[in-house]
Backbone as JSON Lines, residues from 0, in Angstrom:
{"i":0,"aa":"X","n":[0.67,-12.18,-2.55],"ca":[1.51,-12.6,-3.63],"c":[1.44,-11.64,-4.82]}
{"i":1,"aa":"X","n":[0.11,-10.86,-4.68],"ca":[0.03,-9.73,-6.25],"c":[1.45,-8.82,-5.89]}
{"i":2,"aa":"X","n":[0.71,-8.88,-4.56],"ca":[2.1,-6.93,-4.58],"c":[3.77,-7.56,-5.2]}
{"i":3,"aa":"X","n":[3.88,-8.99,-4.57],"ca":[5.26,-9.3,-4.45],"c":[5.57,-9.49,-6.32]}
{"i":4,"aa":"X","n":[4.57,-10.03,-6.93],"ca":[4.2,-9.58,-8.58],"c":[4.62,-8.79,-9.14]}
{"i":5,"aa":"X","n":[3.69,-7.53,-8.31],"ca":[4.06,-6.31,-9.29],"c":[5.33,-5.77,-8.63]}
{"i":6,"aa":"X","n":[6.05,-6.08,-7.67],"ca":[6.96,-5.69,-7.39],"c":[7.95,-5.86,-8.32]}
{"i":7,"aa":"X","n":[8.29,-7.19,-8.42],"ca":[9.1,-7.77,-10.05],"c":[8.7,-7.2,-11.55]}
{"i":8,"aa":"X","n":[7.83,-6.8,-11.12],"ca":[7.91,-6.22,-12.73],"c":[7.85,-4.97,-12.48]}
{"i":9,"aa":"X","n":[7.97,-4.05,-11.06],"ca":[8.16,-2.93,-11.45],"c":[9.65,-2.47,-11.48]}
{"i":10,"aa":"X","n":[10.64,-3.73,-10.72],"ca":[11.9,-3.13,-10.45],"c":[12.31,-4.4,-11.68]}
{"i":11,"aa":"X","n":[11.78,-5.18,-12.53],"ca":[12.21,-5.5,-13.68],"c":[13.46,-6.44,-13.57]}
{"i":12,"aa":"X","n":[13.34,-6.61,-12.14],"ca":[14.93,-7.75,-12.23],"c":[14.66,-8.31,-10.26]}
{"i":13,"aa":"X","n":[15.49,-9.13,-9.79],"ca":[14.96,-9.35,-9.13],"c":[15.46,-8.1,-7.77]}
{"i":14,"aa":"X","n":[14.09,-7.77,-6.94],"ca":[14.29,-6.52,-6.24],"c":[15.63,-6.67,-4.84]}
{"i":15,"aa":"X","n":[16.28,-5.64,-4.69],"ca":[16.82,-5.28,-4.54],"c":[16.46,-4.33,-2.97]}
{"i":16,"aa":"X","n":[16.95,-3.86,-1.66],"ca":[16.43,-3.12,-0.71],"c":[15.79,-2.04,-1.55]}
{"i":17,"aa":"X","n":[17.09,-1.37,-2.68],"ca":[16.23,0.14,-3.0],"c":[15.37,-0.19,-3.46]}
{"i":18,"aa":"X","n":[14.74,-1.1,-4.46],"ca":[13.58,-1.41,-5.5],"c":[12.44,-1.58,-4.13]}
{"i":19,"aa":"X","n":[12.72,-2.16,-2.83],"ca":[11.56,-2.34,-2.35],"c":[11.61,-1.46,-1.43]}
{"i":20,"aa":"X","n":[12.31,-0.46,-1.48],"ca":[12.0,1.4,-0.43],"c":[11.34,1.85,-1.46]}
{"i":21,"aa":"X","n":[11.59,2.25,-2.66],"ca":[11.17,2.43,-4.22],"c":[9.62,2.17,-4.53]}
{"i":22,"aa":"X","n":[9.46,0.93,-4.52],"ca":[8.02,0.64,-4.81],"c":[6.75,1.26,-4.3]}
{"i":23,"aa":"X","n":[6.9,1.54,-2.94],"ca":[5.66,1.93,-1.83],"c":[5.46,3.34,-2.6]}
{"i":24,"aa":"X","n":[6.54,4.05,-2.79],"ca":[6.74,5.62,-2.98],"c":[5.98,5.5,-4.5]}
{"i":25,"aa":"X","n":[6.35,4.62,-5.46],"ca":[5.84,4.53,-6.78],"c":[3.96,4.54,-6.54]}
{"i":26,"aa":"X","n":[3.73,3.19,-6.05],"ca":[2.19,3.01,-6.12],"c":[1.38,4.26,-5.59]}
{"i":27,"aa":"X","n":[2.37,5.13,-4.45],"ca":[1.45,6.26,-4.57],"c":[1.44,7.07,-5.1]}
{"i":28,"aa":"X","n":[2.55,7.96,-5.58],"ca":[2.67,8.48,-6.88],"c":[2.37,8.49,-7.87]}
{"i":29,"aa":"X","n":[2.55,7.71,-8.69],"ca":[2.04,7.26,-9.97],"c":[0.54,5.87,-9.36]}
{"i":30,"aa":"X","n":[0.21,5.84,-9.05],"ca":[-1.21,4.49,-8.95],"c":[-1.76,5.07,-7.69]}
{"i":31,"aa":"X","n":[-1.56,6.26,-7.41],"ca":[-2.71,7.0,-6.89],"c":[-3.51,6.02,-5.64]}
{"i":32,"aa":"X","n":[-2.68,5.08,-5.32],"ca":[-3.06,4.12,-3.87],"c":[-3.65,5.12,-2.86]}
{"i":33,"aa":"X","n":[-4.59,4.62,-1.92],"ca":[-5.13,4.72,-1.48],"c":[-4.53,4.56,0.19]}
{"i":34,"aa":"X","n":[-4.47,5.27,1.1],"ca":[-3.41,5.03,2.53],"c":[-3.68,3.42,3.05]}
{"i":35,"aa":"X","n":[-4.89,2.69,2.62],"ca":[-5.19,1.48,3.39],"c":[-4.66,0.99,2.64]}
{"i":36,"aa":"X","n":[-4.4,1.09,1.43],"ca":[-3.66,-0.06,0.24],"c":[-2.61,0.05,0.41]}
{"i":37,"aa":"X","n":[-2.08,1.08,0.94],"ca":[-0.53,1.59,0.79],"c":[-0.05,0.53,2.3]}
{"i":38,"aa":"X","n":[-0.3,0.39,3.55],"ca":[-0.67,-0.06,4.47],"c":[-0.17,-1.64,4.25]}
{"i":39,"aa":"X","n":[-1.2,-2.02,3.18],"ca":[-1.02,-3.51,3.37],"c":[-0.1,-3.85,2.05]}
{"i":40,"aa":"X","n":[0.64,-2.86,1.08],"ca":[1.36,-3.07,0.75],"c":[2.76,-3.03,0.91]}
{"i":41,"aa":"X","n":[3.07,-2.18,2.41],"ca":[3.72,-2.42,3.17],"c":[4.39,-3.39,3.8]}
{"i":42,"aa":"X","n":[3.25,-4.17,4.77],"ca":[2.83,-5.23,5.63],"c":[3.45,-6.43,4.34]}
{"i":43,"aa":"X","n":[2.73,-6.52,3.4],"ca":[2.97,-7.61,2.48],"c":[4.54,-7.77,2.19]}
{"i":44,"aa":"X","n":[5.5,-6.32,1.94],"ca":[6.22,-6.21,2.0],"c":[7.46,-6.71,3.08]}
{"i":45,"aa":"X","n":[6.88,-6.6,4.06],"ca":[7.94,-6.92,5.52],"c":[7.59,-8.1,5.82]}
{"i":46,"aa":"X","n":[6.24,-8.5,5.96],"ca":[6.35,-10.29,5.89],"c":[7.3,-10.58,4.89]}
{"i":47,"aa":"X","n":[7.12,-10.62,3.73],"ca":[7.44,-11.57,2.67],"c":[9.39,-11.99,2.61]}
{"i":48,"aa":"X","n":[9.79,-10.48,3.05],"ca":[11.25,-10.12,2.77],"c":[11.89,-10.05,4.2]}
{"i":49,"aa":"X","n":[11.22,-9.63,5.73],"ca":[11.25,-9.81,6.86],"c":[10.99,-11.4,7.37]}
{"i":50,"aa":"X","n":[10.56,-11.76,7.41],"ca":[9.96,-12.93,8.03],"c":[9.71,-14.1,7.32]}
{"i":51,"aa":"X","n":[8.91,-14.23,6.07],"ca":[9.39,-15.56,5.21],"c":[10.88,-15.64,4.74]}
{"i":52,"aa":"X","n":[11.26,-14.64,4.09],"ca":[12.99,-14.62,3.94],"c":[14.19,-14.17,4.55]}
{"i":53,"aa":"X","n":[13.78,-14.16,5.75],"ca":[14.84,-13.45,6.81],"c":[15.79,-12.73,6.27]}
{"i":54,"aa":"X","n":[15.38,-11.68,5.69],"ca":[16.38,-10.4,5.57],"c":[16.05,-9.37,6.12]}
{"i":55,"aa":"X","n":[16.87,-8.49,6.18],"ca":[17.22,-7.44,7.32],"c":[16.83,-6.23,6.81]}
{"i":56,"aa":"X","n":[15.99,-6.18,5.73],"ca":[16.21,-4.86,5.16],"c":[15.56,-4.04,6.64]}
{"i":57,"aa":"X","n":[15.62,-2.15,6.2],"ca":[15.73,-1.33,6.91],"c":[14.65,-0.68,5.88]}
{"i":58,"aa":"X","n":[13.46,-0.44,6.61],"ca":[12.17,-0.1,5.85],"c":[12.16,1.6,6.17]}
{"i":59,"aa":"X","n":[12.62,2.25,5.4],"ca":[12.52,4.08,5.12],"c":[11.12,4.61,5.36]}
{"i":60,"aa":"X","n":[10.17,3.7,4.79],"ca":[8.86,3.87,5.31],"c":[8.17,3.51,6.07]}
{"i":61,"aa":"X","n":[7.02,4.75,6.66],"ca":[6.08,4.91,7.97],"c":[4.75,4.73,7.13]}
{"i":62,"aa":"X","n":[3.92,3.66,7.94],"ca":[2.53,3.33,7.34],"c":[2.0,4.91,7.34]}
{"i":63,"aa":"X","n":[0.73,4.99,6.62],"ca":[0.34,6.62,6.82],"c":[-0.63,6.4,7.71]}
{"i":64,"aa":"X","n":[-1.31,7.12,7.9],"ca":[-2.28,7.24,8.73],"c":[-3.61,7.06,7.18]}
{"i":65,"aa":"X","n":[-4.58,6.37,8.29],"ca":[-5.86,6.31,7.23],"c":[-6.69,7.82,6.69]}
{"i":66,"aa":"X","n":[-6.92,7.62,5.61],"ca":[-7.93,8.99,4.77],"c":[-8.73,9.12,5.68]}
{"i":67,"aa":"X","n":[-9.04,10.11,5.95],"ca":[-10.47,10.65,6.61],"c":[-11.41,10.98,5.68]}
{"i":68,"aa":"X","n":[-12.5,10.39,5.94],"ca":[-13.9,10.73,4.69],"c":[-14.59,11.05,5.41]}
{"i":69,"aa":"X","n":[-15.7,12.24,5.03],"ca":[-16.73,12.74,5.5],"c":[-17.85,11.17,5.65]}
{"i":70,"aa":"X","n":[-19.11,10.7,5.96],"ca":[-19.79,10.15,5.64],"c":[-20.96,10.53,5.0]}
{"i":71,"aa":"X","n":[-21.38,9.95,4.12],"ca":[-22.73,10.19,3.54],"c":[-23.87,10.75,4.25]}
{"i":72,"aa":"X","n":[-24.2,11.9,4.08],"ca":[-25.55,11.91,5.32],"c":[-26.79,12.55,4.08]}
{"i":73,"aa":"X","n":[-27.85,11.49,4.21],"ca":[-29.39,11.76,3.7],"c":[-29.7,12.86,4.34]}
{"i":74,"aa":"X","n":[-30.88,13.47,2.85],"ca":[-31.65,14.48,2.98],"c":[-32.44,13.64,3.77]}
{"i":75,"aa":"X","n":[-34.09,14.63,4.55],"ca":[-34.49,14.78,4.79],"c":[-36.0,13.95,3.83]}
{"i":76,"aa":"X","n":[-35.88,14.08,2.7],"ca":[-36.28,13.77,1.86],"c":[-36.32,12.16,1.41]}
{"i":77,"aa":"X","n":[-34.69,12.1,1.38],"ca":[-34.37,11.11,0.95],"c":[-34.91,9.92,1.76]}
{"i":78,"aa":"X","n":[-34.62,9.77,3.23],"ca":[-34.8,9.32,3.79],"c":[-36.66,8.99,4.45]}
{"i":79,"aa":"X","n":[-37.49,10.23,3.68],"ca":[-38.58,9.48,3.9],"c":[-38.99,8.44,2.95]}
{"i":80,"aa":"X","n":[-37.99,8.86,1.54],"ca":[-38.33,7.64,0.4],"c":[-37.92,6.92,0.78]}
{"i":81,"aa":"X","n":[-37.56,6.27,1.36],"ca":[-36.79,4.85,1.74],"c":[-37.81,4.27,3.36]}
């Protein structure tokens, strides 16, 4: 229910297909989202406007693929302190 929130106040009236092709592209751009956030702000997206409100929109966007992060790996050191 947040995303569908800030959705309304980012397209400032009630959204529209472009306002919600629009939005995904915004949060990463400007709010620097994160690919898993981007993901389920998607998802939140196509339920809400797909499937609770049976409309048809035509979604321009492809989930991304997840960030790849190195993992943390302990010194040698570190790991005898512990």
């Amino acid at each position: 229910m947040r995303i569908n929130r800030d959705l309304f106040l980012f397209s400032g009236k009630r959204p529209k297909e472009k306002n919600i092709n629009e939005y995904p592209y915004y949060m990463v751009n400007q709010k620097k989202v994160a690919a898993s956030t981007l993901n389920i702000i998607i998802n939140a997206l196509e339920f809400c406007y797909g499937e609770a409100l049976k409309k048809n929109f035509i979604y321009e966007i492809k989930c991304p693929k997840k960030d790849k992060k190195l993992p943390i790996v302990l010194s040698r050191e570190e790991v005898k302190r512990y």
